[in-house]
C-alpha positions in Angstrom: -182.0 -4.0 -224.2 -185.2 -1.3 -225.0 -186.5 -0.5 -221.8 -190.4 0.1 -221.3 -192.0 4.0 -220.2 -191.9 2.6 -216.7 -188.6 1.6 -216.3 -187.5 4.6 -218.1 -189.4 7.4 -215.7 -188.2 5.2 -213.0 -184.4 5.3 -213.9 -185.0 8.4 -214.9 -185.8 9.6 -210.9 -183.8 7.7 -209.2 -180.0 8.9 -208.5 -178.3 6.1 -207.7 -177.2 3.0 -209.5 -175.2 -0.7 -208.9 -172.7 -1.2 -212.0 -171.0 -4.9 -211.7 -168.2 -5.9 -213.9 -165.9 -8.7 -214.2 -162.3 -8.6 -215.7 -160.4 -10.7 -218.1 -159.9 -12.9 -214.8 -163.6 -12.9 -214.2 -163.7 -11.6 -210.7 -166.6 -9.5 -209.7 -166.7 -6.1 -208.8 -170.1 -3.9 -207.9 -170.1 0.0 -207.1 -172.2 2.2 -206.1 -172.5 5.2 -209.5 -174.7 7.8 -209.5 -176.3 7.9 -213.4 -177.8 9.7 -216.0 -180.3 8.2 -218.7 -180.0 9.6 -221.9 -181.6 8.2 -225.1 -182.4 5.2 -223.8 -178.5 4.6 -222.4 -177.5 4.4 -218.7 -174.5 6.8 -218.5 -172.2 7.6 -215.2 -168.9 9.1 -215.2 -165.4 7.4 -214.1 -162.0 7.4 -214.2 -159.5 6.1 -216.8 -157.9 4.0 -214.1 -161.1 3.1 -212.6 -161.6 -0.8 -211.8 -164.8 -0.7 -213.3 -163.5 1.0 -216.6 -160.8 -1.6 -216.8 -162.7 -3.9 -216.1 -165.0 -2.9 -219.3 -162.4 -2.6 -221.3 -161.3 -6.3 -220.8 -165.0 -7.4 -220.0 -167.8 -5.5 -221.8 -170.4 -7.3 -220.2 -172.3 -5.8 -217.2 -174.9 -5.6 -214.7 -177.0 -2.3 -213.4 -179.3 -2.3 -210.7 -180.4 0.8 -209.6 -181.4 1.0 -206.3 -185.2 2.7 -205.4 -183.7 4.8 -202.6 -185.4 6.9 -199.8 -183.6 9.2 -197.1 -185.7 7.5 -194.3 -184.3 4.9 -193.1 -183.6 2.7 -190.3 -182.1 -1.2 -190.4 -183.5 -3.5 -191.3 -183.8 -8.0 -190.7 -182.0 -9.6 -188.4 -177.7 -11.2 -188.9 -179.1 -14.5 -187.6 -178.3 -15.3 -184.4 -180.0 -11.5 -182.6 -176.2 -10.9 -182.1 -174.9 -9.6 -185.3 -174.3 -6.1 -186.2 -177.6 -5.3 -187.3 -179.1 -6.3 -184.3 -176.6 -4.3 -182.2 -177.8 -0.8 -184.1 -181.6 -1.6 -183.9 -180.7 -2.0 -180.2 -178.5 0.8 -179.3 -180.8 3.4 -181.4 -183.9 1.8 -180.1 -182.0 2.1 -176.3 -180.5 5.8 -177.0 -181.6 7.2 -180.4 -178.7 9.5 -181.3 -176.5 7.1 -180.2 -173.3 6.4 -182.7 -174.0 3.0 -184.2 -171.2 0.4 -183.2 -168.4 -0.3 -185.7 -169.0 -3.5 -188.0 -166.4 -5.7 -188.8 -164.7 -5.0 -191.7 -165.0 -8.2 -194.2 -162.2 -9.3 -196.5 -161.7 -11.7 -199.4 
């Protein structure tokens, strides 16, 4: 795919991209990379044994996104029901800012 100036100065900038990859199996798998664009090819270093490599190697098809990413931050939307973990930060840094945000569940497959 021939990317246009835009996207170009805009990968370019930015330091962090999304790589997903599927293996032979065809389960997904996205990480976070950080990238380098170099005539006109999105490059980011790995490991041999990496499950994105493998992953490639079985599966050369892929997905970027690179992310347009600023240091200032705070969370944002809402989990649904006001009771969800993103509603529990906005509320204990709006209550206390400085405040360690509360753990979130961690989500398996």
């Amino acid at each position: 795919m021939r990317l246009k100036k835009k996207e170009t100065q805009f990968i370019e900038w930015e330091r962090v991209c999304r790589v997903a990859t599927a293996g032979a199996s065809g389960w997904p798998h996205g990480v976070p990379v950080c990238h380098v664009l170099w005539k006109g090819k999105i490059y980011f270093g790995s490991g041999n044994d990496a499950k994105k490599v493998l992953n490639l190697k079985a599966n050369p098809r892929v997905a970027v996104s690179v992310d347009l990413y600023s240091d200032a931050w705070e969370p944002q939307g809402r989990d649904g029901a006001g009771d969800g973990p993103v509603d529990r930060a906005r509320a204990a840094l709006s209550k206390n800012p400085g405040t360690p945000l509360p753990e979130v569940p961690a989500v398996s497959a």
